[in-house]
GUBATI-668773 format. One record per residue: x, y, z of N, C-alpha, C in turn; residue in one letter. Coordinates in nm, 4 decimals, always signed. Each point is the difference from the previous one (the first is absolute). Example, Ala and Ser with C-alpha at 12.3 -4.5 7.8 and 13.67 -1.06 7.14 Angstrom:
# residues 2
R         nu         nv         nw        cau        cav        caw         cu         cv         cw   fimar
R    +1.3190    -0.5690    +0.7800    -0.0890    +0.1190    +0.0000    +0.0900    +0.1200    +0.0000       A
R    -0.0350    +0.1050    -0.0720    +0.0820    +0.1190    +0.0060    -0.0770    +0.1090    +0.0730       S
***
This chain:
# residues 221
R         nu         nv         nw        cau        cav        caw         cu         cv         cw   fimar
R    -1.8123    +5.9505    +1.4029    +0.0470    +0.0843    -0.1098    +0.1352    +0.0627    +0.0313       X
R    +0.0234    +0.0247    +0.1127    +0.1444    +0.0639    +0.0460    +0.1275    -0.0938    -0.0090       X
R    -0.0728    -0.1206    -0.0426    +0.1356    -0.1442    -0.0384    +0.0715    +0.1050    -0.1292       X
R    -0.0854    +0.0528    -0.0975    +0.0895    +0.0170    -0.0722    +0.0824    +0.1194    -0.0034       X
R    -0.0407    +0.0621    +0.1273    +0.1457    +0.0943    +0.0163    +0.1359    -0.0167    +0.0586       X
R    -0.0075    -0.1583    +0.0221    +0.1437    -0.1179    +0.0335    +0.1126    +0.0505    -0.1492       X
R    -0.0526    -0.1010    -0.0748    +0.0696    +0.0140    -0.1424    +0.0138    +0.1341    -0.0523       X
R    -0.1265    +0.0837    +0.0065    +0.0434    +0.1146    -0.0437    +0.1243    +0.0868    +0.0535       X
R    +0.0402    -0.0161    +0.1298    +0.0932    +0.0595    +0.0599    +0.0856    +0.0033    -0.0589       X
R    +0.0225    -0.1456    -0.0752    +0.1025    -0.0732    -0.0177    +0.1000    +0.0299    -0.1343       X
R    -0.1578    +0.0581    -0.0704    -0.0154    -0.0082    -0.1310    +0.0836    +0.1675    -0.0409       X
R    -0.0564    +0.1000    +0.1205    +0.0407    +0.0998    -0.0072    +0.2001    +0.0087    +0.0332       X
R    +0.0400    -0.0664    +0.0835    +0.1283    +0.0197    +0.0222    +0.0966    -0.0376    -0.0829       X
R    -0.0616    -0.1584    -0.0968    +0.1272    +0.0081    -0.0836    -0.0524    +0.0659    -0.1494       X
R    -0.0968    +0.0600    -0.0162    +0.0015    +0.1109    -0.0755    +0.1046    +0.1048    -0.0478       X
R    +0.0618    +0.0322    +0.1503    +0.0925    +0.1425    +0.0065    +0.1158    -0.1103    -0.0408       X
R    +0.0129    -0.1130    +0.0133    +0.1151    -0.0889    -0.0512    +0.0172    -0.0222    -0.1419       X
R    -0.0911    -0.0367    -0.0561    -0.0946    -0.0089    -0.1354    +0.0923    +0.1226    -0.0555       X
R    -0.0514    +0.0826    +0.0627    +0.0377    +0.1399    -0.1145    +0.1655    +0.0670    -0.0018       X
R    +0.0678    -0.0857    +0.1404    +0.1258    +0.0316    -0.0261    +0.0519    -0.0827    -0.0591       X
R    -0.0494    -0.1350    -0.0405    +0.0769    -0.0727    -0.1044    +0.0041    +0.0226    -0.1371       X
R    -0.1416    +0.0556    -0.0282    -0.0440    +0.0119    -0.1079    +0.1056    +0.1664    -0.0220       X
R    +0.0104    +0.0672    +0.0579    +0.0632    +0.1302    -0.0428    +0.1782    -0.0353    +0.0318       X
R    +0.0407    -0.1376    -0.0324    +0.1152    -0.0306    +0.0327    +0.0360    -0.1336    -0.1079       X
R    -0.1532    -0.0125    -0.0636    +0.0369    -0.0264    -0.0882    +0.0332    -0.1789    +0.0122       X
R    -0.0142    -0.0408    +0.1368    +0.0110    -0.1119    +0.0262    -0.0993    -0.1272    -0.0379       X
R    +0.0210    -0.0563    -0.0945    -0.1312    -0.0189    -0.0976    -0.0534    -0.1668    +0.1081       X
R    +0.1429    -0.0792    +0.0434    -0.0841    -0.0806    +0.0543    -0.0355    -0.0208    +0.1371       X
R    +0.0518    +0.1326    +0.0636    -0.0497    +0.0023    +0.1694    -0.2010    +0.1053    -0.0669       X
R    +0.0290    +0.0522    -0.0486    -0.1492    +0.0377    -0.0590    -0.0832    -0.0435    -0.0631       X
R    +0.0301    -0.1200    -0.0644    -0.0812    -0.1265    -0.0454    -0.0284    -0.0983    +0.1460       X
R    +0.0735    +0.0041    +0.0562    -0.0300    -0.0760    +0.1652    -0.1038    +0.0359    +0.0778       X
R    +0.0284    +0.1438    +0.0076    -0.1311    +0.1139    +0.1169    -0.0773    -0.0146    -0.0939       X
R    -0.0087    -0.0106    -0.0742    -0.1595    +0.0412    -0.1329    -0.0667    -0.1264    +0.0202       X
R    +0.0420    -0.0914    +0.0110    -0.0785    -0.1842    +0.0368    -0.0138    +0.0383    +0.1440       X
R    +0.0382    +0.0176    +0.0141    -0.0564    -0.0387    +0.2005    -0.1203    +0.1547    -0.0026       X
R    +0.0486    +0.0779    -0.0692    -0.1123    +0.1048    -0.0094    -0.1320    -0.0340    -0.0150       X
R    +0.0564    -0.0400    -0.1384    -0.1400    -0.0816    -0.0437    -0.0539    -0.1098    +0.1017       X
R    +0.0615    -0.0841    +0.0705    -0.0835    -0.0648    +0.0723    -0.1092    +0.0882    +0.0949       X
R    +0.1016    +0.0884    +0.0681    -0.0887    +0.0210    +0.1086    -0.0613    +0.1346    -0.0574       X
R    -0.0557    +0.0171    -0.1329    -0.0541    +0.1113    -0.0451    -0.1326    -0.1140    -0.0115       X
R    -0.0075    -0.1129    -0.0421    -0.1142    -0.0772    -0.0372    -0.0519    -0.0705    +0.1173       X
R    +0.1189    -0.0167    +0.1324    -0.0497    -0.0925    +0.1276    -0.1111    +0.1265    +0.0623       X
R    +0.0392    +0.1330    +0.0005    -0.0921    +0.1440    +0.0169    -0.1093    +0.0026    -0.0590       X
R    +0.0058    -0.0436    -0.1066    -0.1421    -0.0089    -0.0761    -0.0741    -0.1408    -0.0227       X
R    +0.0214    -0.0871    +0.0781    -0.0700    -0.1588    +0.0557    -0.0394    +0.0434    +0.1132       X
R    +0.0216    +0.0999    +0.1066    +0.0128    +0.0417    +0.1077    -0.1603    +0.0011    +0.0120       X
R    -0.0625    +0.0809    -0.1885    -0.1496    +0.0942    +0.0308    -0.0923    -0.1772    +0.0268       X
R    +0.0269    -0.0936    +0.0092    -0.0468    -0.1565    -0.0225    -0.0617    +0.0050    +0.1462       X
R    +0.1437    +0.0256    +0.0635    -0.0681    -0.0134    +0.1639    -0.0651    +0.0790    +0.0836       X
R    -0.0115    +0.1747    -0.0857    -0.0516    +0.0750    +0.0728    -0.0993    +0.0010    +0.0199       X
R    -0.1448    +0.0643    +0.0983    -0.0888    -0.0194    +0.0171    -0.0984    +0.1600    -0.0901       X
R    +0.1045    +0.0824    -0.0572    -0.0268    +0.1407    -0.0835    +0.0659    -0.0730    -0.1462       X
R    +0.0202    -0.1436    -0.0010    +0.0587    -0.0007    -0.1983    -0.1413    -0.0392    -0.0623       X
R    +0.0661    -0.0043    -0.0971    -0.1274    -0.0824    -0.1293    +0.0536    -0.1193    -0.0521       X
R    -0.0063    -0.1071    -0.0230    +0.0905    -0.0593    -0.0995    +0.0164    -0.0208    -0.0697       X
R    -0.1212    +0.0486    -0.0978    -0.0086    +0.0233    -0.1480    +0.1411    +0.1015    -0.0321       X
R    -0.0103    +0.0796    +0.0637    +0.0699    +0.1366    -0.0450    +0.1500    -0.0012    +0.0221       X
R    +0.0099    -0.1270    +0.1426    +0.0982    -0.0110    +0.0424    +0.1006    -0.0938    -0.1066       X
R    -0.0811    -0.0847    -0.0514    +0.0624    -0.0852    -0.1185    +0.0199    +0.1062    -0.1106       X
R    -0.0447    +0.1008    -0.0468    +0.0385    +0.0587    -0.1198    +0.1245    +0.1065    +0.0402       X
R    +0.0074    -0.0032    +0.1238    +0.0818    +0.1311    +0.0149    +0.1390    -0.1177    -0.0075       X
R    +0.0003    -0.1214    +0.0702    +0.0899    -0.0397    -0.0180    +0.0661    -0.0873    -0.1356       X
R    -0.0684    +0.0056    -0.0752    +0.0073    -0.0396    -0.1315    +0.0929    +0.1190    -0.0484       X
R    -0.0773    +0.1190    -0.0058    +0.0796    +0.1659    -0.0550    +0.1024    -0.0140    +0.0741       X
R    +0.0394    -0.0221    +0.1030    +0.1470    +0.0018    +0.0820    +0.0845    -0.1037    -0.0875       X
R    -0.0670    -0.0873    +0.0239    +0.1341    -0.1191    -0.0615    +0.0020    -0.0399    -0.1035       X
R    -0.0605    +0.1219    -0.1291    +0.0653    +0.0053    -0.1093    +0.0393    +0.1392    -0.0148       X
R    -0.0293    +0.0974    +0.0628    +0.1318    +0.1525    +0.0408    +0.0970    -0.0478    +0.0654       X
R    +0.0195    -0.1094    +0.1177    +0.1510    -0.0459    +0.0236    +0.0863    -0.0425    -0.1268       X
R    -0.0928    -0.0705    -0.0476    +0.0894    -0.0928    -0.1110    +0.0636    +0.1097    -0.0646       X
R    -0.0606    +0.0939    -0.0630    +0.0465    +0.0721    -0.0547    +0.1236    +0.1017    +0.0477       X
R    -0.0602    -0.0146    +0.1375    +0.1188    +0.0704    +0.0580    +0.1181    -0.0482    -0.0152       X
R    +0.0248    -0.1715    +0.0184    +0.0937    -0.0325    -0.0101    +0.0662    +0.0142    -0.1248       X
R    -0.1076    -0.0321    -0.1543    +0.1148    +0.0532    -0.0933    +0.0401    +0.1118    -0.0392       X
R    -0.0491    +0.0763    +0.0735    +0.0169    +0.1642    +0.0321    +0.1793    -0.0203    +0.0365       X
R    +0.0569    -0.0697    +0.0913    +0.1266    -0.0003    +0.0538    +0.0521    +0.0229    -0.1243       X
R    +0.0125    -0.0641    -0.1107    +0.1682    -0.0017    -0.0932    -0.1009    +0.0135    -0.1589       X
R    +0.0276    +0.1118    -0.0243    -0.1133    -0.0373    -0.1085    +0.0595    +0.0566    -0.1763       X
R    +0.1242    -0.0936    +0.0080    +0.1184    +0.0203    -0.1342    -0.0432    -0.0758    -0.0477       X
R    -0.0899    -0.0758    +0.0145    -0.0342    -0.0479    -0.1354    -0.1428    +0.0540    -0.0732       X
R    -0.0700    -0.0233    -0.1519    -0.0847    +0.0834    -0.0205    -0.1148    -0.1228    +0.0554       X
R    -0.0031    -0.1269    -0.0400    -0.1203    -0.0598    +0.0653    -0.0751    +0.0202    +0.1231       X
R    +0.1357    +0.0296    +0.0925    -0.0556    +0.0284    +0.1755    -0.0804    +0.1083    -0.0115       X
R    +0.0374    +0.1192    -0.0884    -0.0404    +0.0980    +0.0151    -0.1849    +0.0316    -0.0204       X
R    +0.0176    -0.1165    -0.1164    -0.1178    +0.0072    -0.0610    -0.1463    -0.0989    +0.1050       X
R    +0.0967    -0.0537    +0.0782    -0.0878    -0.0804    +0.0719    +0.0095    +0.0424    +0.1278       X
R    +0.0303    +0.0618    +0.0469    -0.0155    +0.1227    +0.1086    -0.1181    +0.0978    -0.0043       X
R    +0.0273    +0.0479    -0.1302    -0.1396    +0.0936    -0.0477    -0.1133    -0.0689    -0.0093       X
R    +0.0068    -0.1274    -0.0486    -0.1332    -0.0767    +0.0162    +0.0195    -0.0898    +0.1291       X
R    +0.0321    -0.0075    +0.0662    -0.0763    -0.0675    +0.1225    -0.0458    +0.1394    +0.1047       X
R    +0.0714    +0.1348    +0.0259    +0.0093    +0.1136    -0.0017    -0.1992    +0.0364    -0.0380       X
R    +0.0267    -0.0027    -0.0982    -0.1633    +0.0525    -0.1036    -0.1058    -0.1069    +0.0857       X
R    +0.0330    -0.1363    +0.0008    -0.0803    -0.1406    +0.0470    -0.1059    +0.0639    +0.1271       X
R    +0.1612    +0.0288    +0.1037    +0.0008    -0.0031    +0.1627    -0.0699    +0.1730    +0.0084       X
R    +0.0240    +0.1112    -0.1182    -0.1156    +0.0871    +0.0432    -0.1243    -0.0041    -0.0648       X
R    -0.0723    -0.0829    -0.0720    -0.0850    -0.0553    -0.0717    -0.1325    -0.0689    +0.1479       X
R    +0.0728    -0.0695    +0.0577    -0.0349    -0.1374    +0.1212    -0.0117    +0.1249    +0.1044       X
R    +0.0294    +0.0831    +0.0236    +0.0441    +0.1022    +0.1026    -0.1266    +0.0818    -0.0371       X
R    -0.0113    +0.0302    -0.1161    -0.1280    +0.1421    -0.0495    -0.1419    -0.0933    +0.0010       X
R    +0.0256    -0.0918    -0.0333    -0.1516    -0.1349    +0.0168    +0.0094    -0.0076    +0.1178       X
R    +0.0299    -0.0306    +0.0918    -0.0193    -0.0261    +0.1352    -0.0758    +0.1437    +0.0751       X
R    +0.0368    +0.0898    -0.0152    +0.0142    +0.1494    +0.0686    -0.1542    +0.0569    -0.0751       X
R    -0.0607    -0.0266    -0.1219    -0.0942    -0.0325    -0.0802    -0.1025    -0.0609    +0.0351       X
R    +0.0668    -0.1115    +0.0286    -0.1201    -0.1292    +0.0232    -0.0944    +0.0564    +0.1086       X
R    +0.0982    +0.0056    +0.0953    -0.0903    +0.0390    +0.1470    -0.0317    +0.1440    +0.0513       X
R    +0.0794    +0.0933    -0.1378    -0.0741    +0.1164    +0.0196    -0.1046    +0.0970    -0.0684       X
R    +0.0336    -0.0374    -0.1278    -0.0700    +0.0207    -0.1017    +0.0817    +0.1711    -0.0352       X
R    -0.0505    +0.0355    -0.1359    +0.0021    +0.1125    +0.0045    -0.0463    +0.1447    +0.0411       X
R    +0.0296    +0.1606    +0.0650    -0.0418    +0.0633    +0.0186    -0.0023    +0.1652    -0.0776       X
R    -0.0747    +0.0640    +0.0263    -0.0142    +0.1387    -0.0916    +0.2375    +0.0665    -0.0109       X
R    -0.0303    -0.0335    +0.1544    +0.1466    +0.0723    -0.0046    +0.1295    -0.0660    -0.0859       X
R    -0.0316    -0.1003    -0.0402    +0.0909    -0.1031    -0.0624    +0.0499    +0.0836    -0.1708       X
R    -0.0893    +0.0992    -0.0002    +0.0290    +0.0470    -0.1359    +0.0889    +0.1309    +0.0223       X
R    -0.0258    +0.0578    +0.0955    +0.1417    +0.1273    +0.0531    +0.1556    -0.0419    -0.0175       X
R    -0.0421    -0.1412    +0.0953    +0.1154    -0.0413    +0.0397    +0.1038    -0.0761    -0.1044       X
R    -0.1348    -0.0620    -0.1359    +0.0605    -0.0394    -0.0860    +0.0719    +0.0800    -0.1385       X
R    -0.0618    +0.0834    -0.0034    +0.0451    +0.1587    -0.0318    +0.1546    +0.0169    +0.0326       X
R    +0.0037    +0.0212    +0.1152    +0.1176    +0.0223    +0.0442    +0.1335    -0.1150    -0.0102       X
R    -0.0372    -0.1330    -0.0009    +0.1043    -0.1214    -0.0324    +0.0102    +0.0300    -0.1459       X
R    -0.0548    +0.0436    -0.0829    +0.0010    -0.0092    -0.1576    +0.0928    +0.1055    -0.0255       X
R    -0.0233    +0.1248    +0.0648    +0.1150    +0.0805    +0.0068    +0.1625    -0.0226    +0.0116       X
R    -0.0246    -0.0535    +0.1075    +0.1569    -0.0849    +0.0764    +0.0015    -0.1022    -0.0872       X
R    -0.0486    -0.0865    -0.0718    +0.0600    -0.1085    -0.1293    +0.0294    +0.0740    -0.1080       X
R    -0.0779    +0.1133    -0.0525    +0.0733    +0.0905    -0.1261    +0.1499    +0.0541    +0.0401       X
R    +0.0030    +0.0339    +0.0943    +0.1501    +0.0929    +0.0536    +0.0874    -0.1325    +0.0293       X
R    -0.0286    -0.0947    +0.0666    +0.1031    -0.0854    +0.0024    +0.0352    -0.0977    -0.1300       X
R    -0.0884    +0.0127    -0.1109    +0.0272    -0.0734    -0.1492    +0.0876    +0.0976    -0.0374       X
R    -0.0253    +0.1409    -0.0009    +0.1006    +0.1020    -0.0401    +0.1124    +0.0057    +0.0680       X
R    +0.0285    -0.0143    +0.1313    +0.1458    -0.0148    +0.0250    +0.0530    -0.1342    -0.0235       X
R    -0.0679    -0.0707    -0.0051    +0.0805    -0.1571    -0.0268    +0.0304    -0.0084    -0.1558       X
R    -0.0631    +0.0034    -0.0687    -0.0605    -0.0133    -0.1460    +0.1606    -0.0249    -0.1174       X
R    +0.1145    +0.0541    +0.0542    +0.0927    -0.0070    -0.0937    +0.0408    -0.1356    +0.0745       X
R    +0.0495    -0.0199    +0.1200    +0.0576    -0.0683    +0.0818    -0.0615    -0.1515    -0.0241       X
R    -0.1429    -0.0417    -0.0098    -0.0942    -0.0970    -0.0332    +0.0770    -0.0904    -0.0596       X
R    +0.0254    +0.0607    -0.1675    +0.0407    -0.1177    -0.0893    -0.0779    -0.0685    -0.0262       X
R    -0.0004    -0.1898    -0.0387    -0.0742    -0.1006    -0.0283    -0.1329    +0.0166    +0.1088       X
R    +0.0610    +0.0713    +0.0916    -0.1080    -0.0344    +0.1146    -0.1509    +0.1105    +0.0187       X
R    -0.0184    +0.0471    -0.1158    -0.0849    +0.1219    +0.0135    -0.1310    -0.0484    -0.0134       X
R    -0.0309    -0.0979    -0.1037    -0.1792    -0.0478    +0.0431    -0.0052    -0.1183    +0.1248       X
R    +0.0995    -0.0291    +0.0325    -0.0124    -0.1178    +0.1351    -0.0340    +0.1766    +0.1266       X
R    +0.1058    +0.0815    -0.0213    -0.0425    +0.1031    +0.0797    -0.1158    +0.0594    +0.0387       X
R    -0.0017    +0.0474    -0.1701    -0.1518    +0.0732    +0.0014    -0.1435    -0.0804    +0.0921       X
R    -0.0138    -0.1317    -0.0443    -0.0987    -0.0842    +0.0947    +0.0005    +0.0108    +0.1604       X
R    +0.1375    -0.0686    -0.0220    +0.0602    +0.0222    +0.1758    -0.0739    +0.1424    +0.0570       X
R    +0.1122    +0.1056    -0.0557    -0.0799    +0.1490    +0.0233    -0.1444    +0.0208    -0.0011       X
R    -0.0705    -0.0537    -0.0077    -0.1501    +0.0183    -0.0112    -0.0607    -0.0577    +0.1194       X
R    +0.0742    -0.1432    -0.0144    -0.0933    -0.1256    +0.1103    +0.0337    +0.0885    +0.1251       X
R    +0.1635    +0.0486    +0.0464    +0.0175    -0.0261    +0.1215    -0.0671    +0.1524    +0.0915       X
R    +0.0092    +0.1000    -0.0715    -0.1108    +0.1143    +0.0435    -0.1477    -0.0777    +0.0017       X
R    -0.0445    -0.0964    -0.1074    -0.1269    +0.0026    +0.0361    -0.0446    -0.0676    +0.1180       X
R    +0.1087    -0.1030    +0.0484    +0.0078    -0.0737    +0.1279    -0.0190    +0.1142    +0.1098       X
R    +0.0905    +0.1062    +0.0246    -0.0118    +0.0704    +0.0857    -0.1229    +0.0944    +0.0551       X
R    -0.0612    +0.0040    -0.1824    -0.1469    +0.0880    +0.0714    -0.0846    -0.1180    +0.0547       X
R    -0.0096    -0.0878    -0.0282    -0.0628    -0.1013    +0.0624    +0.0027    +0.0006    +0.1528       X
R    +0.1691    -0.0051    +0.0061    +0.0137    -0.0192    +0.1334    -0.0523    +0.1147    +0.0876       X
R    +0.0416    +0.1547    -0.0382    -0.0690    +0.1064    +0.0293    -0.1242    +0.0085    +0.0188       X
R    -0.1162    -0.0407    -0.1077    -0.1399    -0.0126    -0.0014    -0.0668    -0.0697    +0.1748       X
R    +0.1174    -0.0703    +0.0101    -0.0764    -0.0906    +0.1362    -0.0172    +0.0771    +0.1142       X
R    +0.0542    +0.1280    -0.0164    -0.0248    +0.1234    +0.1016    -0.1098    +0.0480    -0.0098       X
R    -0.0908    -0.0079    -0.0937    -0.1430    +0.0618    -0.0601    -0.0909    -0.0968    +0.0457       X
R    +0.0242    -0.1387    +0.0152    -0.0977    -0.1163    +0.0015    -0.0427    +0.0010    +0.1485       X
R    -0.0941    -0.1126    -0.0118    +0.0054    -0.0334    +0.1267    +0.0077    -0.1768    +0.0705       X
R    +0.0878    -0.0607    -0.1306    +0.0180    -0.1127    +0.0419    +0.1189    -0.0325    +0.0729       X
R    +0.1058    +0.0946    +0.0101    +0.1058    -0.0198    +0.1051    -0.0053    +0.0884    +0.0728       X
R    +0.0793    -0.0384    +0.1263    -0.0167    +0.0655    +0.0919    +0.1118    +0.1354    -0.0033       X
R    -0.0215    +0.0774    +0.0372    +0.0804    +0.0922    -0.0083    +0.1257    -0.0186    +0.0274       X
R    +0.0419    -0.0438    +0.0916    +0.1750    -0.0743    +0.0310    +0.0271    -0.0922    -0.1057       X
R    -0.0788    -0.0758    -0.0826    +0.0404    -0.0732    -0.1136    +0.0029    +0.0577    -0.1242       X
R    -0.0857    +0.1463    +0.0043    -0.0066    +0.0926    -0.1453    +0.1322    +0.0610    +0.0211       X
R    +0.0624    +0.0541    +0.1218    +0.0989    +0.0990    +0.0088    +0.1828    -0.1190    -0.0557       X
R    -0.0439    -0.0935    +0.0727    +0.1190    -0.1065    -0.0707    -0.0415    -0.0135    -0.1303       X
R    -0.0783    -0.0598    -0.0523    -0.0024    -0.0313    -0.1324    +0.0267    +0.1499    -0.1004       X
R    -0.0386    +0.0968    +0.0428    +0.0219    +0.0899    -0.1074    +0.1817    +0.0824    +0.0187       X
R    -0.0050    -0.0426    +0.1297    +0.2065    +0.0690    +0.0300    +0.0432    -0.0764    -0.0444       X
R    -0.0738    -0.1824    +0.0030    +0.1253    -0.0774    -0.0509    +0.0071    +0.0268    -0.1685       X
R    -0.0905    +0.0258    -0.0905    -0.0107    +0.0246    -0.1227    +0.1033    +0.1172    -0.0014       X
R    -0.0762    +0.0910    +0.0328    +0.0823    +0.0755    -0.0415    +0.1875    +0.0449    +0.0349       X
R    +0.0514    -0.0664    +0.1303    +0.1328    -0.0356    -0.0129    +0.0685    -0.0806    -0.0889       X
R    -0.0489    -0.0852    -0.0742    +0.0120    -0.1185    -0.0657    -0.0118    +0.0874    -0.1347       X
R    -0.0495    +0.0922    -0.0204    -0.0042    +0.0823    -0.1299    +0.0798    +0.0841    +0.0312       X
R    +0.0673    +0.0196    +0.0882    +0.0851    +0.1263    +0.0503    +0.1859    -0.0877    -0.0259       X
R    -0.0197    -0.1146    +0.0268    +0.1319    -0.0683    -0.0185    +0.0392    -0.0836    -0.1458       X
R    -0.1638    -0.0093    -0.0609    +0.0397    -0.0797    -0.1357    +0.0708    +0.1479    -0.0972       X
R    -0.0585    +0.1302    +0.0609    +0.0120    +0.1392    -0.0988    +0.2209    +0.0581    +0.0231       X
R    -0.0152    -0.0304    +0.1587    +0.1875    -0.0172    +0.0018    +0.0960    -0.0888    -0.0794       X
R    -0.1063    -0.1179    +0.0027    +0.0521    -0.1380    -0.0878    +0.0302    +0.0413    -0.1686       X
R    -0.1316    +0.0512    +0.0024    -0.0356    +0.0344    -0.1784    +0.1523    +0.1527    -0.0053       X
R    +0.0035    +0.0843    +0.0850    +0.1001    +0.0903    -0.0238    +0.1530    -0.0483    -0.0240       X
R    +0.0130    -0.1248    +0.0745    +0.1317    -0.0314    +0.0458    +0.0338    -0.0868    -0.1504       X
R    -0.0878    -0.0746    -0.0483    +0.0350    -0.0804    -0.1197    -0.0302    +0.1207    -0.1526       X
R    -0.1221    +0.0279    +0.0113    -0.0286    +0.0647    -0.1586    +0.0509    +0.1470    -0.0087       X
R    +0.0146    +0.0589    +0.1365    +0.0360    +0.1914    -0.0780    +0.1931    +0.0187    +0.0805       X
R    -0.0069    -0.0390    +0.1387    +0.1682    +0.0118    +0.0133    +0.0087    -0.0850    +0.1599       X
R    +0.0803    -0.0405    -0.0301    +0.0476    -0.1006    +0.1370    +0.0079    +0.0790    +0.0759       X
R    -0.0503    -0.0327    +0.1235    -0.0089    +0.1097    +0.1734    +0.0144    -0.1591    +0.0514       X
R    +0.0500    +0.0825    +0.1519    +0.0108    -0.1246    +0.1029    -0.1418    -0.0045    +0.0641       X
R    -0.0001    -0.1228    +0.0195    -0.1628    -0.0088    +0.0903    +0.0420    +0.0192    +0.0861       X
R    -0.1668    +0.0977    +0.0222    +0.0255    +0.0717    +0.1288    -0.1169    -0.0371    +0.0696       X
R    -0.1319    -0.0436    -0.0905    -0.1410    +0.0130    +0.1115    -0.0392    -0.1211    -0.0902       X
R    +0.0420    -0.0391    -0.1174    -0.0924    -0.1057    -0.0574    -0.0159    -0.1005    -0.0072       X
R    +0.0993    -0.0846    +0.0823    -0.0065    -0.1597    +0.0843    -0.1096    +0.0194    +0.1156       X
R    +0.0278    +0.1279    +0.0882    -0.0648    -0.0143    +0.1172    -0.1468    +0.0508    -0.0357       X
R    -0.0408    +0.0600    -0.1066    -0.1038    +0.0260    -0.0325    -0.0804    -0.0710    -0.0232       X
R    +0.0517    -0.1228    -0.1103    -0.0252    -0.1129    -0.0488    -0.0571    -0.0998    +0.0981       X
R    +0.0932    -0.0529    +0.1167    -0.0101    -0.1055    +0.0765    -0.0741    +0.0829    +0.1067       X
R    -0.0608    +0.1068    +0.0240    -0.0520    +0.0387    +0.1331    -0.1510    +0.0359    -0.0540       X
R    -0.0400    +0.0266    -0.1725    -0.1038    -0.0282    -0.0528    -0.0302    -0.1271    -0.0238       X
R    +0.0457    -0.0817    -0.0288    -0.0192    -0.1691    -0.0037    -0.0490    -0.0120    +0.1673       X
R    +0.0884    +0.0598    +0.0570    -0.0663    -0.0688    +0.1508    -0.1128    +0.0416    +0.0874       X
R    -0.0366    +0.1212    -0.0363    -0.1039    +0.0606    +0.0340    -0.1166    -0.0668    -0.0660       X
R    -0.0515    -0.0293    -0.1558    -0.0574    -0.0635    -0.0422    -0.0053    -0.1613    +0.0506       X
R    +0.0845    -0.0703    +0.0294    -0.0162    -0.1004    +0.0601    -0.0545    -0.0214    +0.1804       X
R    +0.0919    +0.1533    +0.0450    -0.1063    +0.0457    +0.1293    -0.1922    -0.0019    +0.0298       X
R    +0.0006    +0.0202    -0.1823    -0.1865    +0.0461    -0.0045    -0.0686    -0.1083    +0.0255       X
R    +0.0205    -0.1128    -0.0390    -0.0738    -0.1377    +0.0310    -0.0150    -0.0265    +0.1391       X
R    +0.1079    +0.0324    +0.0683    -0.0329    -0.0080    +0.1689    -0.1144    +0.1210    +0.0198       X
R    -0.0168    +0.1285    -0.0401    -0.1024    +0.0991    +0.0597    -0.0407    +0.0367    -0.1187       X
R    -0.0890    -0.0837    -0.0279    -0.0929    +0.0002    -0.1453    -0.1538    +0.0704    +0.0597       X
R    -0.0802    -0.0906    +0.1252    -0.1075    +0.0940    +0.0290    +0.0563    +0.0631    +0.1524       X
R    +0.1133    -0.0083    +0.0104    +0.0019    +0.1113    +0.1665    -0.0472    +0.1462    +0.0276       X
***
């Protein structure tokens, strides 16, 4: 299981590269790091295949949700046109859809899942209200989006209540959710209410993708 903290190393360093291209605006040295990202964000999550703590049921769905959130990532890079946009949000919606079934499947639901969901419903009303002028064409592709990708996260959260992962695999799966909701919400600021430079939401993004792909290696540890 420690094979896949090879790639992950790897995965982490040109991250901090990732995000100075991207805040430089360099569209095709950041279309470059984002493919090799993606590789070794998915070679991390083939990793849970060989471990002797993966599943491989679980390990196949997590990597399914990865490598259609890469994809998306990638048309995340340049997104002037309105089609990309629209197909971002849906592979986006797809990859946290595959992500909340998986986290589901093998955990089922618990009493606490309704606090916690409480509280994501909150954070989707306030963030429809600050986005909401900024949206445009894009407000019911949003609104869905806005729904699925909190509900992914209590999922991922819930696996702290269960007892089908192991605790080192509940604590990744629910940081990686919730960084990954922490960098799509910089993303959502930077396009719909006022352009800011990224500051945390590449590395948020790609270090929640990798943590979740971490979980398949220490699924029962």
């Amino acid at each position: 299981m420690f094979y896949a903290c090879i790639p992950a190393y790897l995965t982490i360093m040109l991250t901090i590269f990732y995000l100075i291209a991207r805040n430089r605006k360099d569209i095709k040295r950041t279309a470059f790091i984002q493919a090799i990202l993606t590789v070794l964000v998915i070679i991390v999550a083939a990793m849970g295949f060989l471990s002797p703590a993966g599943e491989w049921e679980y390990t196949v769905w997590i990597m399914v949700g990865l490598s259609l959130c890469l994809i998306g990532d990638i048309l995340n890079i340049n997104m002037t046109k309105e089609w990309i946009q629209y197909a971002a949000i849906a592979v986006f919606t797809l990859a946290c859809l595959v992500y909340a079934i998986a986290f589901a499947r093998f955990n089922g639901f618990h009493p606490e899942d309704w606090f916690i969901g409480a509280v994501f419903l909150v954070i989707y009303g306030l963030l429809v209200r600050l986005y909401w002028k900024g949206l445009g064409k894009l407000k019911t592709p949003f609104l869905i989006y806005g729904l699925i990708m909190p509900f992914m996260v209590t999922r991922a959260i819930s696996t702290l209540f269960g007892s089908t992962f192991s605790l080192t695999s509940a604590i990744m799966i629910s940081l990686g959710a919730i960084l990954l909701y922490l960098g799509d919400i910089e993303s959502g600021v930077h396009r719909f209410h006022q352009p800011v430079k990224y500051f945390y939401g590449p590395i948020c993004i790609a270090g929640g993708q990798l943590l979740i792909a971490l979980s398949c290696s220490y699924l029962n540890l």
